[in-house]
FIZADO-954757 format. One record per residue (C-alpha): chain; x, y, z. Coordinates in nm, 3 decimals. Each point is the difference from the previous one (the first is absolute). Layout:
<rs>
<r chain="A" X="X" Y="Y" Z="Z"/>
...
</rs>
This chain:
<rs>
<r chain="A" X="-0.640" Y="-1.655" Z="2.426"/>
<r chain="A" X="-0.087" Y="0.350" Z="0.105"/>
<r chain="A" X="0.319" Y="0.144" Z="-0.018"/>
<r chain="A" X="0.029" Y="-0.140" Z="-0.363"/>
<r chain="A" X="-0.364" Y="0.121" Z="-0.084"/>
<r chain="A" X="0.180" Y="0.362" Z="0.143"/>
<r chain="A" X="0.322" Y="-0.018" Z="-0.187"/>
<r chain="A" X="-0.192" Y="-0.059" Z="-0.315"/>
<r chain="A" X="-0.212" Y="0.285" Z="0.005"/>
<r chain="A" X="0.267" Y="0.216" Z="0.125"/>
<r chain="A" X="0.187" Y="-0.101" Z="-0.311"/>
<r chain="A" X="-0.270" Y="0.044" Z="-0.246"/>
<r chain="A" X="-0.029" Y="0.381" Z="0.189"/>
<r chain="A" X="0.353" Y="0.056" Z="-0.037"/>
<r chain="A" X="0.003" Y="-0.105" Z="-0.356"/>
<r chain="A" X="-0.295" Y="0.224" Z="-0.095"/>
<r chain="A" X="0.183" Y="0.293" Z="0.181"/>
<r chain="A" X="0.304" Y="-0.081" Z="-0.201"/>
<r chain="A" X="-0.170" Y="-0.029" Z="-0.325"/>
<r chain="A" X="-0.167" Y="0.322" Z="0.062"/>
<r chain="A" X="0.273" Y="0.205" Z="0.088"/>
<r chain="A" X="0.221" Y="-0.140" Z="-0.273"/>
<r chain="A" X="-0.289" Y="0.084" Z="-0.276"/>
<r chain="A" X="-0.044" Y="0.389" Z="0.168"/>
<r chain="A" X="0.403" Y="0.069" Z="0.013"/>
<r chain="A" X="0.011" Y="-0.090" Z="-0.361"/>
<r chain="A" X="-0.279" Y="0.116" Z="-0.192"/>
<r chain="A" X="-0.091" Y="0.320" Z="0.203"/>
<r chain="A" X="0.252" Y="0.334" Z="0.197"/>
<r chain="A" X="-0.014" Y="-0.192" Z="0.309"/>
<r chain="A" X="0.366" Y="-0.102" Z="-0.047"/>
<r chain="A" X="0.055" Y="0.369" Z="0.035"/>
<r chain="A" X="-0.027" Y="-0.069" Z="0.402"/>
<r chain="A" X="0.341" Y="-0.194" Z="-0.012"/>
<r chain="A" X="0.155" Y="0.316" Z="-0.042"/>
<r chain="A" X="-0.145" Y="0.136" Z="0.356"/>
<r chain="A" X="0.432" Y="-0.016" Z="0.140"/>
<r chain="A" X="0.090" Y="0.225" Z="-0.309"/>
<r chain="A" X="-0.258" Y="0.305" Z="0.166"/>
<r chain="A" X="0.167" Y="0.001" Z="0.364"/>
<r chain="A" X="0.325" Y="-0.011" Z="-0.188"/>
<r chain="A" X="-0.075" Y="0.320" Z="-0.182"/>
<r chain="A" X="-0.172" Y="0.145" Z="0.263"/>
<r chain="A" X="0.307" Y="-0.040" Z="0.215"/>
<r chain="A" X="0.205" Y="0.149" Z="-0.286"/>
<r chain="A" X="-0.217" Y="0.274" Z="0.052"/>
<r chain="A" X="-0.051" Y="0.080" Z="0.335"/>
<r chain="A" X="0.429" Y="0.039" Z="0.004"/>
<r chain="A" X="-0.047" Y="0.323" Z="-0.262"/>
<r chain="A" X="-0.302" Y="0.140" Z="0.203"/>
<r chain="A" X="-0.029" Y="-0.149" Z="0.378"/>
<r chain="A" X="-0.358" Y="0.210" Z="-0.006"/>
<r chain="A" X="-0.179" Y="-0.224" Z="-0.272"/>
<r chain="A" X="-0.295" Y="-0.232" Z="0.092"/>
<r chain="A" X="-0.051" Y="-0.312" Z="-0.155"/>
<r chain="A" X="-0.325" Y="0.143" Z="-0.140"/>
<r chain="A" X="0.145" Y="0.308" Z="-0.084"/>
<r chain="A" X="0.260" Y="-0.236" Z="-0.187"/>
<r chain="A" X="-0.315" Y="-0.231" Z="-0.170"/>
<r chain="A" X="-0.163" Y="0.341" Z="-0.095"/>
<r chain="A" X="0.307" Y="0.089" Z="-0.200"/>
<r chain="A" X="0.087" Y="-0.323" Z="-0.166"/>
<r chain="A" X="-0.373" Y="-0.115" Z="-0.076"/>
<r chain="A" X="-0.249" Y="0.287" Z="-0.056"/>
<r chain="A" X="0.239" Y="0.219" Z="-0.198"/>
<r chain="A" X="0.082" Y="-0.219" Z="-0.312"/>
<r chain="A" X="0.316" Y="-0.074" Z="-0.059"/>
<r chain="A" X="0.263" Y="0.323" Z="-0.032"/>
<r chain="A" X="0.342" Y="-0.053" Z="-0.120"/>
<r chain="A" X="0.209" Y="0.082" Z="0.303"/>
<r chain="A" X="0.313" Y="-0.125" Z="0.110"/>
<r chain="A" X="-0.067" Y="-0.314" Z="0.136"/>
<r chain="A" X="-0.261" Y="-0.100" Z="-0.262"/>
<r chain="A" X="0.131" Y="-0.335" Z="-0.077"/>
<r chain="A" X="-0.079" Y="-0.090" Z="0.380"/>
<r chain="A" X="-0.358" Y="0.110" Z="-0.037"/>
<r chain="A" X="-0.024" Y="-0.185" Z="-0.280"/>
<r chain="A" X="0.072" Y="-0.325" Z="0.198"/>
<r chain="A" X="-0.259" Y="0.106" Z="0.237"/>
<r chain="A" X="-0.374" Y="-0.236" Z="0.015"/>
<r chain="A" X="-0.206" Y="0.094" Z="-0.225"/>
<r chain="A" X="0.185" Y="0.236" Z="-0.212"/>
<r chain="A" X="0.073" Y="-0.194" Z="-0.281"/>
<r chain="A" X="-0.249" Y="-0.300" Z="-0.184"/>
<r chain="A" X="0.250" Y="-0.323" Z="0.006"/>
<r chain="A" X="-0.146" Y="-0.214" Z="-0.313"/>
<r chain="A" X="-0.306" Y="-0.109" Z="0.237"/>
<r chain="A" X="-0.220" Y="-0.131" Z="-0.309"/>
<r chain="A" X="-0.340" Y="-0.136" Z="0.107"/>
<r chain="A" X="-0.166" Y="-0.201" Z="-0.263"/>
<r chain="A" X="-0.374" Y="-0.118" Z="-0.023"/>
<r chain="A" X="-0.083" Y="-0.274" Z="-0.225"/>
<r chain="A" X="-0.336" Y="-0.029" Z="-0.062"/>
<r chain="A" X="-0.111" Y="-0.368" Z="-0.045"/>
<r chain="A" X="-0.310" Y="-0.069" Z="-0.258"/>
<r chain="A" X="-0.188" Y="-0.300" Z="0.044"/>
<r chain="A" X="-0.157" Y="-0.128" Z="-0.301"/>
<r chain="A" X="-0.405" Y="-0.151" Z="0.050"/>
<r chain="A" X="0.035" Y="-0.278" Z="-0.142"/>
<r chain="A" X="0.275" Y="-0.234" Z="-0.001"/>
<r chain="A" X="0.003" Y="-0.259" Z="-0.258"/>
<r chain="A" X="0.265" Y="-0.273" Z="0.133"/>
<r chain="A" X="-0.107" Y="-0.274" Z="-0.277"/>
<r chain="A" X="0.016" Y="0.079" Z="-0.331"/>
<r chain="A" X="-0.240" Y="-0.197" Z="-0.288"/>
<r chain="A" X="0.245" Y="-0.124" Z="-0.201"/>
<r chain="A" X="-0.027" Y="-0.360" Z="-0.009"/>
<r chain="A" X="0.320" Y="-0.213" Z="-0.046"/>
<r chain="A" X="-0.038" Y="-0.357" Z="-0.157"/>
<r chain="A" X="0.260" Y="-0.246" Z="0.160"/>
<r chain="A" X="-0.010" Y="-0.344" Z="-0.226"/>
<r chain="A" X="-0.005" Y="-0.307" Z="0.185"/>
<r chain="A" X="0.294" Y="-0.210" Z="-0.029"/>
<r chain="A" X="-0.069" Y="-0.416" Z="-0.060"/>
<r chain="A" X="0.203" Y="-0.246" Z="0.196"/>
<r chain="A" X="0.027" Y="-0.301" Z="-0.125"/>
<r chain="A" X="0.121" Y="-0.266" Z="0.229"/>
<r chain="A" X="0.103" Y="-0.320" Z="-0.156"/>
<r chain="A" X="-0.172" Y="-0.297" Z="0.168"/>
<r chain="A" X="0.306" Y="-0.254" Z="0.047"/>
<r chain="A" X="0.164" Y="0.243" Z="0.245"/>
<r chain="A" X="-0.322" Y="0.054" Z="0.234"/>
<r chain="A" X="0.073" Y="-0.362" Z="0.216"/>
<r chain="A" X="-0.289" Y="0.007" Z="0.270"/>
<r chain="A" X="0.149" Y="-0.168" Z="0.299"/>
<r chain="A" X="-0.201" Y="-0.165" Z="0.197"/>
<r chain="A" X="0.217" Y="-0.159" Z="0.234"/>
<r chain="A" X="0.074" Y="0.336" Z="0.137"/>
<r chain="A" X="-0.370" Y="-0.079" Z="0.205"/>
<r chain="A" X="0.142" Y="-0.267" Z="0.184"/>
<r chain="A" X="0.284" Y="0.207" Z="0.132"/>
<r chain="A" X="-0.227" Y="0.139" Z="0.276"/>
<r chain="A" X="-0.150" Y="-0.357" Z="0.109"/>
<r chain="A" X="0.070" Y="-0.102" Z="0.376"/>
<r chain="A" X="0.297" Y="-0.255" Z="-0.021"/>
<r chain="A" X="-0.118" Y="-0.394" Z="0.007"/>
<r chain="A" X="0.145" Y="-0.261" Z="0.224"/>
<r chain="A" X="0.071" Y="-0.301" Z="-0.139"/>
</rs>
C-alpha cells in the first residue's frame, strides 16, 4: 500500500514537472537552451583559427557586440539566443459575469394529452391471486 501511495505521488510530481516544462519551452525563449551543443561547436570552430581565444573572450564577441556581418554569420545566427523562433505567449483574460441567470422566465405550456382506454379490453384477473397460494393436498 505504501509503495502505491509513493508511486502515485511520484507520478502526479512527474506530471506537474512535465506539464511545466512543456508550457515554458513553448510559450517563452527557454527552448533557446536546446541549442547549448551548437555553442561548443562554434567555439571549437573557433579556437582552430585562433588557439589563444577564451570561451569568454569568444561569448564577449558573439553576445555583447550585436550581431556584425562577418564571415561565418550564418553560424552565429544559429547560436541561443540570437534569433526569436515564433515563441508567442498569449494571455487570455477570462471575465466572469455577477450574475448568472441559468433559468430563463419564459414559460412553456405543454397540453395534456387524454387517454382513453376502452373498458372491454381492461380484464381484471383475479385468479392471478391464487397463483401464490401454498399448494393443497387432497
Amino acid at each position: 500500500m505504501v509503495i502505491i501511495l509513493y508511486f502515485c505521488r511520484s507520478l502526479k510530481k512527474f506530471a506537474a514537472i512535465l506539464l511545466l516544462t512543456a508550457y515554458l519551452f513553448s510559450t517563452t525563449e527557454l527552448h533557446q537552451l536546446l541549442k547549448l551543443p551548437v555553442v561548443f561547436e562554434h567555439f571549437a570552430d573557433h579556437r582552430k583559427g585562433n588557439k589563444n581565444i577564451s570561451f569568454l573572450q569568444f561569448l564577449n564577441m558573439h553576445y555583447m557586440h550585436g550581431s556584425p556581418k562577418d564571415k561565418d554569420y550564418s553560424e552565429d545566427m544559429k547560436l541561443p539566443f540570437k534569433t526569436a523562433d515564433n515563441c508567442a505567449a498569449t494571455v487570455s483574460p477570462v471575465v466572469i459575469p455577477r450574475l448568472v441567470h441559468i433559468f430563463g422566465t419564459h414559460v412553456i405550456h405543454i397540453p395534456e394529452k387524454e387517454v382513453h382506454i376502452p373498458q372491454d379490453e381492461l380484464i381484471p384477473s383475479s385468479y392471478l391471486s391464487r397463483v401464490w397460494q401454498p399448494p393443497k393436498s387432497c
